[in-house]
C-alpha positions as CSV (number, residue, x, y, z in Angstrom):
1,X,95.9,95.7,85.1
2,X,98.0,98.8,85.1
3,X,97.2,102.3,86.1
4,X,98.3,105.4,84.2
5,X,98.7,109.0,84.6
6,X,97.6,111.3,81.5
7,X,98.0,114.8,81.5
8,X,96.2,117.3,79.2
9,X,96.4,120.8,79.0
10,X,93.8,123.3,78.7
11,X,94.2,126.7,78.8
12,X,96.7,127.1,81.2
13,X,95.2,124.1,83.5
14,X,96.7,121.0,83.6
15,X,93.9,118.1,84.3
16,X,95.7,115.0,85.3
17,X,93.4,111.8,84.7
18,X,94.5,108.4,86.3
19,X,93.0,105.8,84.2
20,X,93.5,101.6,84.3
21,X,94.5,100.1,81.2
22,X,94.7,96.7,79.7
23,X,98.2,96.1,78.7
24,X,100.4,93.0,79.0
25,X,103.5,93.1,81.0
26,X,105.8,92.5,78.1
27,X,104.2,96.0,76.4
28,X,105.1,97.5,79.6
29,X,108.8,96.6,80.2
30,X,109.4,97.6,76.8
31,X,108.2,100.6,78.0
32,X,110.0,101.2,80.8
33,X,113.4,98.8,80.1
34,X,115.7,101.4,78.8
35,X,115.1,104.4,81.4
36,X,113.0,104.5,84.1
37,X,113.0,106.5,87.6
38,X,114.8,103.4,89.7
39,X,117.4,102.2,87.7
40,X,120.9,103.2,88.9
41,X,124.2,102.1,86.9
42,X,126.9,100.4,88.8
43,X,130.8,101.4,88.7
44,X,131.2,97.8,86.5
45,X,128.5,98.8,84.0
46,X,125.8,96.7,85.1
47,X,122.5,98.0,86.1
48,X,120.3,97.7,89.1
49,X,116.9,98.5,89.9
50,X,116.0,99.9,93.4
51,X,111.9,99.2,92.3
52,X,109.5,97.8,95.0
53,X,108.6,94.3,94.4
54,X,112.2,93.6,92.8
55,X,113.5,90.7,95.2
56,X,117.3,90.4,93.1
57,X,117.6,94.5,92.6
58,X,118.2,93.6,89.6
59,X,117.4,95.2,86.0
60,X,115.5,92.6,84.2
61,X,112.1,91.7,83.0
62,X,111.8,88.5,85.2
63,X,112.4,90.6,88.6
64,X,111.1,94.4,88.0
65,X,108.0,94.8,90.2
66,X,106.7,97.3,87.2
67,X,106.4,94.7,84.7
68,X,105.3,92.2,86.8
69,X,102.9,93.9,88.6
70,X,100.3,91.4,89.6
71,X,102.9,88.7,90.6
72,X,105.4,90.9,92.9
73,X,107.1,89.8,96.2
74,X,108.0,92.3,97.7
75,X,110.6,91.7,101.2
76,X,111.9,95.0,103.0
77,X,113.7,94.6,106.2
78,X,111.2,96.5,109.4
79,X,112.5,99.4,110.9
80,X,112.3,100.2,114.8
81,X,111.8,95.8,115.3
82,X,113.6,94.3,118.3
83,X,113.8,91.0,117.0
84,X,114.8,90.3,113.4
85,X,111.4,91.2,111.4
86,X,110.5,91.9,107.6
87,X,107.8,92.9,105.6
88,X,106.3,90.7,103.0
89,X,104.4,92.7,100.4
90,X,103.6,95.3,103.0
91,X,102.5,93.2,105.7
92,X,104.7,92.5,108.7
93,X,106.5,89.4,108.7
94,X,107.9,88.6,112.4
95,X,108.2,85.4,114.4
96,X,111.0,82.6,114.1
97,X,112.8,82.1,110.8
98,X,111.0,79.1,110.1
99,X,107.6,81.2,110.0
100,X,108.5,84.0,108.3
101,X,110.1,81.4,105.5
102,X,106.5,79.7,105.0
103,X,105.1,83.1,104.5
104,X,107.7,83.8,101.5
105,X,106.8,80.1,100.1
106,X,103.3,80.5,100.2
107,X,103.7,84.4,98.5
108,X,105.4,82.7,95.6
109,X,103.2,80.0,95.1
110,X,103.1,81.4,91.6
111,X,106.1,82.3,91.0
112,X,108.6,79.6,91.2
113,X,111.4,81.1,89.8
114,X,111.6,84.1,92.7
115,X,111.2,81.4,95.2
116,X,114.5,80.4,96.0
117,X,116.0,84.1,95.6
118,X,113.0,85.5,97.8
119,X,114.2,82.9,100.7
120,X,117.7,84.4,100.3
121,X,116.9,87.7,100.6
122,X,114.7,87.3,103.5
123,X,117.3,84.9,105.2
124,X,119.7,87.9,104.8
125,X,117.5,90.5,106.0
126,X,116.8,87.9,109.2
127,X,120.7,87.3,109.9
128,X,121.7,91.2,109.6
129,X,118.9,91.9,112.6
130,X,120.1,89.6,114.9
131,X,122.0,90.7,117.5
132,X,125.6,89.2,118.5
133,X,125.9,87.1,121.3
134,X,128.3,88.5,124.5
135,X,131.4,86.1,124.8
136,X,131.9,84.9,128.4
């Protein structure tokens, strides 16, 4: 299911209706592959996607979160957290490593090929909060 925005006009009003529609993710990424608001171009030509639910940041049909919409994982590192934390589709993801790595498995149950990317990225947003040890 995806939601969209249409906008009609009528004398000088603009009436913005939000209505779901039945289209399948294929339809919509060719929609939305060539330009869309989070895709930024790279000094060496290739092209990223700063999209929620896009684990690689990537620009591709098999990781854009607009595409995929029902079958996102999204990981975001948690701001203000003492320990190393992240958020897993929203929801807060804190504990060891080993707990916070279960969650990601279990979120892409579904999606196998994200899997071993999604443990990356949330392996790398674990190691860049954890504070240095003081040498004696």
């Amino acid at each position: 299911r995806t939601s969209a925005l249409f906008f009609f006009t009528q004398k000088h009003k603009i009436i913005m209706v939000k209505a779901h529609v039945e289209c399948s993710s294929e339809l919509v990424w060719q929609c939305v592959k060539k330009n869309n608001a989070y895709v930024r171009a790279s000094v060496n030509r290739t092209r990223m996607s700063a999209e929620k639910g896009n684990v690689t940041a990537k620009h591709g049909f098999s990781s854009s979160g607009i595409a995929n919409m029902n079958n996102t994982v999204d990981i975001q590192e948690l701001a203000g957290a003492k320990t190393p934390s992240s958020t897993l589709n929203g929801a807060n993801n804190k504990g060891i490593f080993r707990n916070q790595a279960k969650a990601v498995d279990a979120a892409c149950a579904n999606r196998s090929d994200l899997r071993k990317k999604a443990l990356a990225r949330v392996s790398a947003v674990h190691k860049a909060g954890r504070v240095a040890r003081a040498k004696k």
